[in-house]
Residue frames relative to the residue before (quaternion, step in Angstrom):
aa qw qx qy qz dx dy dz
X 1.0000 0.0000 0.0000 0.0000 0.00 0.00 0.00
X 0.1149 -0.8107 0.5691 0.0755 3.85 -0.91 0.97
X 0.1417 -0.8402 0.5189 0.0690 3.17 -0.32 1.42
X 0.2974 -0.5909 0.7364 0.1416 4.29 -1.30 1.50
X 0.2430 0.6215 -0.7268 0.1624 3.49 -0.62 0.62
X 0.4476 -0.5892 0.5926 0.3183 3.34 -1.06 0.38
X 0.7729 0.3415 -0.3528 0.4019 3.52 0.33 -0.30
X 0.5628 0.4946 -0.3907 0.5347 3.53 1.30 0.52
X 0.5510 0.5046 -0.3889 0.5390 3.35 0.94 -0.23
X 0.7137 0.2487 -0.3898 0.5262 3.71 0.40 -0.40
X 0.4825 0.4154 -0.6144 0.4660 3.83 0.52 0.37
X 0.5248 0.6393 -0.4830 0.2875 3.71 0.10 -1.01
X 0.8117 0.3831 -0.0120 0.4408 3.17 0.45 -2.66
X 0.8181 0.1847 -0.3414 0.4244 3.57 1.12 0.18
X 0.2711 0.7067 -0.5333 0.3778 3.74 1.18 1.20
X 0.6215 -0.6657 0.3669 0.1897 2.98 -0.93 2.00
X 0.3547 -0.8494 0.3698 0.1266 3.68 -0.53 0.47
X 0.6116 -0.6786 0.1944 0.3574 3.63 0.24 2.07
X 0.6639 0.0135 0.0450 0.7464 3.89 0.67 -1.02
X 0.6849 -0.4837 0.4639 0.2857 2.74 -2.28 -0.81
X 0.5493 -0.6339 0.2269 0.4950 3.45 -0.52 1.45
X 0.8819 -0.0230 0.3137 0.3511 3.61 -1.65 -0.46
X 0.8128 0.3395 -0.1618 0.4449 2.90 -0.94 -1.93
X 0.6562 0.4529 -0.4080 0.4448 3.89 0.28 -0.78
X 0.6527 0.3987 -0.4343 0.4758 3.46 0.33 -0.92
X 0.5868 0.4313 -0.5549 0.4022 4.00 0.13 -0.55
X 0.6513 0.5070 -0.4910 0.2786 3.41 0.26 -1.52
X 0.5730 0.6695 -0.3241 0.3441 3.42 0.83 -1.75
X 0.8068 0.4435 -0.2233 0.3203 3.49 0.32 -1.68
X 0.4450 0.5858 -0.3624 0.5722 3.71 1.49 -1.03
X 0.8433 0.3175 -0.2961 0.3169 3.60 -0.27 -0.89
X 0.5024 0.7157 -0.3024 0.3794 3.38 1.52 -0.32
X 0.5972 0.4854 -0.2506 0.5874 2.94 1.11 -2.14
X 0.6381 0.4370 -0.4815 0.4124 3.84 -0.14 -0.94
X 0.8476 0.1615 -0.3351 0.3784 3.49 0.14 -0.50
X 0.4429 0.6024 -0.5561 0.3629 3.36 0.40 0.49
X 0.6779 0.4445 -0.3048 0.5001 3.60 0.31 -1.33
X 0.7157 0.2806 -0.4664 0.4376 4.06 0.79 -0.35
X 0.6870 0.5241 -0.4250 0.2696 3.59 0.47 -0.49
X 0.5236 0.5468 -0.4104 0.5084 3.46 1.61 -0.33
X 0.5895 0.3443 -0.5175 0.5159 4.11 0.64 -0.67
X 0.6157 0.5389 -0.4687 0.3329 3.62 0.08 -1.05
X 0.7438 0.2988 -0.3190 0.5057 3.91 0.60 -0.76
X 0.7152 -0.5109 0.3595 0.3133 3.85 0.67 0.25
X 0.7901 0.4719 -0.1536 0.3597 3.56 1.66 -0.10
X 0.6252 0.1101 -0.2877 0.7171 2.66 2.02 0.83
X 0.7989 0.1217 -0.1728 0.5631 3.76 -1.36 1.29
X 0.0387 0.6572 -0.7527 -0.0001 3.49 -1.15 0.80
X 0.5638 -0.4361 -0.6838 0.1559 1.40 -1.61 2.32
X 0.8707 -0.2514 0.2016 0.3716 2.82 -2.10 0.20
X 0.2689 -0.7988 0.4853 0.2327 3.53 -1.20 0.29
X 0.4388 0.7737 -0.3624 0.2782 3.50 1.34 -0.52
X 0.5793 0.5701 -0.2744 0.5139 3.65 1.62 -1.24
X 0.6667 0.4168 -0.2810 0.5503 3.93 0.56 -1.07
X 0.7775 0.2202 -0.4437 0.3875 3.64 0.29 -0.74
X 0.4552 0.7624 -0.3916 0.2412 3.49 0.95 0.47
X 0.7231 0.3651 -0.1026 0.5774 2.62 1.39 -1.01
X 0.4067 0.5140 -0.4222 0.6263 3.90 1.19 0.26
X 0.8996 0.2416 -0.0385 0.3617 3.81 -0.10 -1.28
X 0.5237 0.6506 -0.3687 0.4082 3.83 1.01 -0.33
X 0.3254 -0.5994 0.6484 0.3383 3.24 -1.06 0.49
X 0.0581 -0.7733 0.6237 0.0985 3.65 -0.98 1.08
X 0.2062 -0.7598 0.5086 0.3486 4.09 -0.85 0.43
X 0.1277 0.8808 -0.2114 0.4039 3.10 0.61 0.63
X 0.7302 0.3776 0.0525 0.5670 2.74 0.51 -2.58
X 0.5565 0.7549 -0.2149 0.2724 2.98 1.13 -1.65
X 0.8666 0.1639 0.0579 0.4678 2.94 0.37 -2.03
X 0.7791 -0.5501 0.1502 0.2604 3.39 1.39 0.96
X 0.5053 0.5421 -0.3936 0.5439 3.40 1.76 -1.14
X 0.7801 0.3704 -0.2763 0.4218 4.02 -0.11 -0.03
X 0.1635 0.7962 -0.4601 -0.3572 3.68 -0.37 0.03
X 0.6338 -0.5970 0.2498 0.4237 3.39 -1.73 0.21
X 0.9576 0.0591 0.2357 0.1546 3.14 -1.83 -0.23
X 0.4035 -0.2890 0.5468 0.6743 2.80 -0.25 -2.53
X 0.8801 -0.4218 0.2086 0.0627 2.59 -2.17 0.46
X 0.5844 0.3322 -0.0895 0.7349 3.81 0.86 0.82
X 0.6491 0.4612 -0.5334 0.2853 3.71 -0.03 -0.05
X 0.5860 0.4613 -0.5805 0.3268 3.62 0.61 0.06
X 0.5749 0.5224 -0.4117 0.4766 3.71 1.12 -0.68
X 0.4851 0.6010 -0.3932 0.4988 4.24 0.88 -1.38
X 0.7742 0.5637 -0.2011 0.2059 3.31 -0.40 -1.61
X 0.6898 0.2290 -0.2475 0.6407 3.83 1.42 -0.06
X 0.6710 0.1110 -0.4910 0.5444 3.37 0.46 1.52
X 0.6907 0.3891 -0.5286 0.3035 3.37 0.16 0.03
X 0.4623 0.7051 -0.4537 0.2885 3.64 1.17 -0.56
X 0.6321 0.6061 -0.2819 0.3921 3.71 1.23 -0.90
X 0.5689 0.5615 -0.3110 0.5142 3.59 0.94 -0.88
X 0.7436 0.4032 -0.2257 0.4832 3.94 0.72 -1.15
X 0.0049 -0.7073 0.7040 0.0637 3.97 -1.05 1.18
X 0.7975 -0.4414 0.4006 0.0932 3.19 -2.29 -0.57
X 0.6575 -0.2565 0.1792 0.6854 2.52 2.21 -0.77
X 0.6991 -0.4964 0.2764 0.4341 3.44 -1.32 -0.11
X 0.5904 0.6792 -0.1971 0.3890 3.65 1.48 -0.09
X 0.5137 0.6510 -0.1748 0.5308 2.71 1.59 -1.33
X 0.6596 0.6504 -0.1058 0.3616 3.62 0.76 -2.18
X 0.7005 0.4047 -0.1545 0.5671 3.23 1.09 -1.43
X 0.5355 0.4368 -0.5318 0.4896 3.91 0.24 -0.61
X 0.8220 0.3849 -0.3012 0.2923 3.51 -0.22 -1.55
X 0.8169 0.3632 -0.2473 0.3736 3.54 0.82 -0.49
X 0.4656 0.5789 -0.4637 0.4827 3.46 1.61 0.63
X 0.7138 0.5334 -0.3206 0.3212 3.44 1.27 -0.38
X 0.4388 0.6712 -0.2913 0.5215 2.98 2.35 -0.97
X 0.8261 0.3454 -0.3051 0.3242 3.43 -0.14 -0.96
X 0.4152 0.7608 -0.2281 0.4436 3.41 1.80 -0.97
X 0.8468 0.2426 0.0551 0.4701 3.13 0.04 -1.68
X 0.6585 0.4070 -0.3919 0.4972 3.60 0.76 -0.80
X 0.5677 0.5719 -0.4567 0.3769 4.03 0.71 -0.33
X 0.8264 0.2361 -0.2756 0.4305 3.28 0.66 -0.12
X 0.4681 0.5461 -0.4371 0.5400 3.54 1.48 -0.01
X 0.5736 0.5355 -0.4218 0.4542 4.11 0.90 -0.21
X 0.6408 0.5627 -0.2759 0.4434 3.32 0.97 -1.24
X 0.8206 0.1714 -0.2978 0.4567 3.14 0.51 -0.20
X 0.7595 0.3604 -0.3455 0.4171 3.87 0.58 -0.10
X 0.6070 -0.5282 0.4182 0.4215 3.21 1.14 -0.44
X 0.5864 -0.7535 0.2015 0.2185 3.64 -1.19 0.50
X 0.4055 0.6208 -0.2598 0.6186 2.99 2.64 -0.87
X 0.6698 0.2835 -0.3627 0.5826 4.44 0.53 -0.86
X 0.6814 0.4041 -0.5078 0.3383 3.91 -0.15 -0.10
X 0.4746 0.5895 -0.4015 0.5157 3.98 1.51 -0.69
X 0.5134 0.7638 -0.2474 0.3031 3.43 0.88 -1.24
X 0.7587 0.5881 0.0571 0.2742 2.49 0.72 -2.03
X 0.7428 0.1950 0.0046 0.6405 2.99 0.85 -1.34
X 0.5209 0.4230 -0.5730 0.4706 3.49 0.47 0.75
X 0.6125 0.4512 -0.3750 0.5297 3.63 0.76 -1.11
X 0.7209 0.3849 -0.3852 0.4287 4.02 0.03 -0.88
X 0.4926 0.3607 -0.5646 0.5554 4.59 0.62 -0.34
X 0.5739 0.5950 -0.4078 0.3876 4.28 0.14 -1.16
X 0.8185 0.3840 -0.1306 0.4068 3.29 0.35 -1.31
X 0.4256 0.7256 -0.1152 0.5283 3.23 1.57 -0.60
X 0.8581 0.2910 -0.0554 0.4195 3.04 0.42 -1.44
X 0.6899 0.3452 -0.3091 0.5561 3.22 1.45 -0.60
X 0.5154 0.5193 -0.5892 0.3427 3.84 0.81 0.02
X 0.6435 0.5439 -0.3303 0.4254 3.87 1.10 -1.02
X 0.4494 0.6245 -0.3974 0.5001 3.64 1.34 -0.95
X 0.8025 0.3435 -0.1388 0.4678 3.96 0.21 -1.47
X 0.7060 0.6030 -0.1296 0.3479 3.64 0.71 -0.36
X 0.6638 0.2509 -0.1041 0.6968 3.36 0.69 -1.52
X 0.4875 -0.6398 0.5845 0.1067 2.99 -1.89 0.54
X 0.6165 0.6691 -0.3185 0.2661 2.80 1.96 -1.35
X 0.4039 -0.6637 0.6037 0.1784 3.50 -1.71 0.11
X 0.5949 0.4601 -0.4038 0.5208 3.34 1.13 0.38
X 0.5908 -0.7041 0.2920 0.2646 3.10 -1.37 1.68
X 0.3809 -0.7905 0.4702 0.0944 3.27 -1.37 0.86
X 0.1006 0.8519 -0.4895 0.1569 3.76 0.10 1.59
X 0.6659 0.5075 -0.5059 0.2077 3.10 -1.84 0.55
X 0.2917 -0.8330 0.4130 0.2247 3.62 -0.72 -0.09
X 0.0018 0.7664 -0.5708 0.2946 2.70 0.78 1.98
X 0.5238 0.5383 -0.4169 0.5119 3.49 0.71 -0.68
X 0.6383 0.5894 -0.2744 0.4121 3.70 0.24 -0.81
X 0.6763 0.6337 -0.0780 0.3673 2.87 1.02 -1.63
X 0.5884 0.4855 -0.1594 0.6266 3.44 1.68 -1.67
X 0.4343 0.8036 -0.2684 0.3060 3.78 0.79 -0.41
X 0.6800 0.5550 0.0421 0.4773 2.46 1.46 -2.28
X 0.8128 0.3982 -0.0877 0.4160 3.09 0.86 -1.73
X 0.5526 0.4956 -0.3390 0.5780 3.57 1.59 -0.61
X 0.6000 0.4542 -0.4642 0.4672 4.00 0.68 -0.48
X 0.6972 0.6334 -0.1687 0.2903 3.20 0.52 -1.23
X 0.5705 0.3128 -0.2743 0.7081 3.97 1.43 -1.17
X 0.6319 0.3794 -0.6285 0.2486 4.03 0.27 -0.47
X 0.4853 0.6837 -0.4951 0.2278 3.90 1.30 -1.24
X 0.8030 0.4348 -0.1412 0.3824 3.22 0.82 -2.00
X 0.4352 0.6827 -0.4458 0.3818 3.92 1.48 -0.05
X 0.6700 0.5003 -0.2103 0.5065 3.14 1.02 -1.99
X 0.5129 0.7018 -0.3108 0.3844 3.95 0.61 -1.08
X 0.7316 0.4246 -0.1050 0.5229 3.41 0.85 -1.70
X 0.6133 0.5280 -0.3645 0.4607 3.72 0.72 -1.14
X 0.8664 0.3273 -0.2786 0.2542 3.17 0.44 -1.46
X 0.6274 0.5199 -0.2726 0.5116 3.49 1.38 -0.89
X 0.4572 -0.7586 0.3806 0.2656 4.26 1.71 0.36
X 0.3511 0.6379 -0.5775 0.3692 3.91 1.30 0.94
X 0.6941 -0.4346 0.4408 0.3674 3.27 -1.32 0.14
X 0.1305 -0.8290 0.5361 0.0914 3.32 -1.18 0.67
X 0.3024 0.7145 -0.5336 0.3366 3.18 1.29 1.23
X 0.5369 0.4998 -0.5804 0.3536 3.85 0.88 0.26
X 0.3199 0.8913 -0.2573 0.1926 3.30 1.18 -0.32
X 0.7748 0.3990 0.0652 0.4859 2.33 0.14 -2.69
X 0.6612 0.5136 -0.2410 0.4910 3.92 1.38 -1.15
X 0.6552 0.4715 -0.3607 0.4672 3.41 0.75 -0.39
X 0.6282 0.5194 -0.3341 0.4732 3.65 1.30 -0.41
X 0.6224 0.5214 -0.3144 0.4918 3.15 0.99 -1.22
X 0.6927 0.3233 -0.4644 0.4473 3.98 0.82 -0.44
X 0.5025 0.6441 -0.4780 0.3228 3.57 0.43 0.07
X 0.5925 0.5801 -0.2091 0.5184 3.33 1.38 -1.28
X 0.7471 0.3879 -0.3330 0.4249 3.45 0.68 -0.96
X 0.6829 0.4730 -0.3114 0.4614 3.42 0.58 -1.01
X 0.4812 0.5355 -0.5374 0.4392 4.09 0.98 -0.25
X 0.7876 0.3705 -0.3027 0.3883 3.48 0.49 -1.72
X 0.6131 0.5943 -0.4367 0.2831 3.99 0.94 -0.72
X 0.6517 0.3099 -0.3529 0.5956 3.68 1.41 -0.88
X 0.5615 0.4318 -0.6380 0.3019 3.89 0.09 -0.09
X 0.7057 0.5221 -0.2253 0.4226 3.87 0.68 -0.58
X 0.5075 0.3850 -0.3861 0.6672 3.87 1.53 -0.39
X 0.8229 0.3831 -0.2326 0.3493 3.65 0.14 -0.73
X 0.2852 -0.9104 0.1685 0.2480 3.41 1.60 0.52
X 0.6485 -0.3174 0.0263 0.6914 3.37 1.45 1.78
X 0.5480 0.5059 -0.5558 0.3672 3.85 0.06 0.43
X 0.5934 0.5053 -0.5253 0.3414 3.38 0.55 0.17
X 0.2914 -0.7266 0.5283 0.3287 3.76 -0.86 1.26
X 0.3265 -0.7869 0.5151 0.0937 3.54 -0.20 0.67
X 0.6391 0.6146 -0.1699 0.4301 3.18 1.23 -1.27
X 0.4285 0.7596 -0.1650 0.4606 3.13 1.60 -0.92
X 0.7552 0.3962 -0.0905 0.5144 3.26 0.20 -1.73
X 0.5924 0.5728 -0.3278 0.4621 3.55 0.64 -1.36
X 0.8406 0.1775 -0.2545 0.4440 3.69 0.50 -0.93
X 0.5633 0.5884 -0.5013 0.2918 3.20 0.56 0.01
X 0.6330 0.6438 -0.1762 0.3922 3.25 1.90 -0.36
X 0.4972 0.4807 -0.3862 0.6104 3.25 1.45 -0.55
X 0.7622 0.4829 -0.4007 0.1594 3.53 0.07 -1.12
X 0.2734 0.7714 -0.1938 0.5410 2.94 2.37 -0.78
X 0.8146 0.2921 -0.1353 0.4826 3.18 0.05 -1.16
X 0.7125 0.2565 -0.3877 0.5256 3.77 0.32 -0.49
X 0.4886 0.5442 -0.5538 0.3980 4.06 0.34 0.52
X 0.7488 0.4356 -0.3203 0.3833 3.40 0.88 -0.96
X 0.6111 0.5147 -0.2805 0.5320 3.55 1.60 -0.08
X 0.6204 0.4195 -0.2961 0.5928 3.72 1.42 -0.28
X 0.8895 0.0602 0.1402 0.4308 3.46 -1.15 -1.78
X 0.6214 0.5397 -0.3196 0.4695 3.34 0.94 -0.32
X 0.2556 0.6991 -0.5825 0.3266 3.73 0.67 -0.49
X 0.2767 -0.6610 0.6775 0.1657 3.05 -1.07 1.43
């Protein structure tokens, strides 16, 4: 029996989805394959010599490039260079943090904006990312992964649940604590990881995160 109620339809359209949609799993898989094929030259069993250095310098976000003292490559990589930098990690560790949170988190940030504003999203939040580290770090050592993206997520996401709280009049001190653990845990691994951690990164990938949920993202 197939029941059109209206009040089964809105169970239907608001039943929690089993995994994360699609499109994430591609993103996921692209960034995988990339690192596979480098961790296999890196171990001597695919490409001699390693590749991970060359695609580093093709695909990294460098500040550097940015700010001109260096030039690029080829033609377009300063413009290339704040979306491809996200696709390229450190290893197989690295890969896995960022893409348990993607698939994690972005499964329910889709669910509620939709799959074309969550693409959105995380292109504008590696972008944003990239140019907060571009404007920030001094460093000269390339800048990879798609954590910045990642912060994207999580800054859309506390703005969904900010507005949520304001409007329904709960406290909005999980908020402010859930930010404040972001902050800590940036400065605990920038300090276990002895300054390699692009912080700056994250920071923008969060605002951008955050102004989406106040723009196009509106849940």
């Amino acid at each position: 029996m197939r029941s059109n109620s209206p009040q089964d339809r809105r169970i239907i359209r608001t039943a929690p989805q089993a995994g994360a949609p699609g499109f994430l799993w591609w993103l996921v898989g692209i960034m995988a394959a990339i690192e596979l094929v480098l961790s296999l030259s890196a171990s001597g069993l695919f490409g001699m010599p390693s590749l991970r250095w060359p695609a580093f310098v093709l695909g990294a976000f460098w500040q550097p490039v940015l700010a001109g003292t260096v030039p690029p490559v080829y033609p377009g990589q300063t413009a290339v260079m704040f979306v491809s930098h996200a696709f390229l990690h450190g290893g197989i560790a690295h890969l896995a943090m960022n893409s348990v949170v993607l698939l994690t988190l972005g499964k329910f940030v889709s669910a509620e904006v939709g799959a074309a504003r969550t693409l959105l999203v995380l292109l504008l939040s590696a972008i944003g990312g990239a140019a907060c580290f571009g404007v920030i770090s001094p460093s000269p050592a390339p800048m990879i992964g798609a954590s910045g993206a990642v912060f994207g997520l999580i800054g859309l996401w506390q703005v969904m649940d900010y507005r949520l709280r304001r409007r329904a009049k709960l406290p909005l001190q999980p908020i402010f604590t859930a930010i404040g653990g972001l902050i800590a845990a940036n400065i605990a691994l920038f300090v276990m990881l002895g300054g390699g951690l692009a912080w700056q990164a994250h920071l923008g990938g969060w605002i951008a995160g955050w102004l989406a949920g106040y723009s196009f993202a509106r849940r």
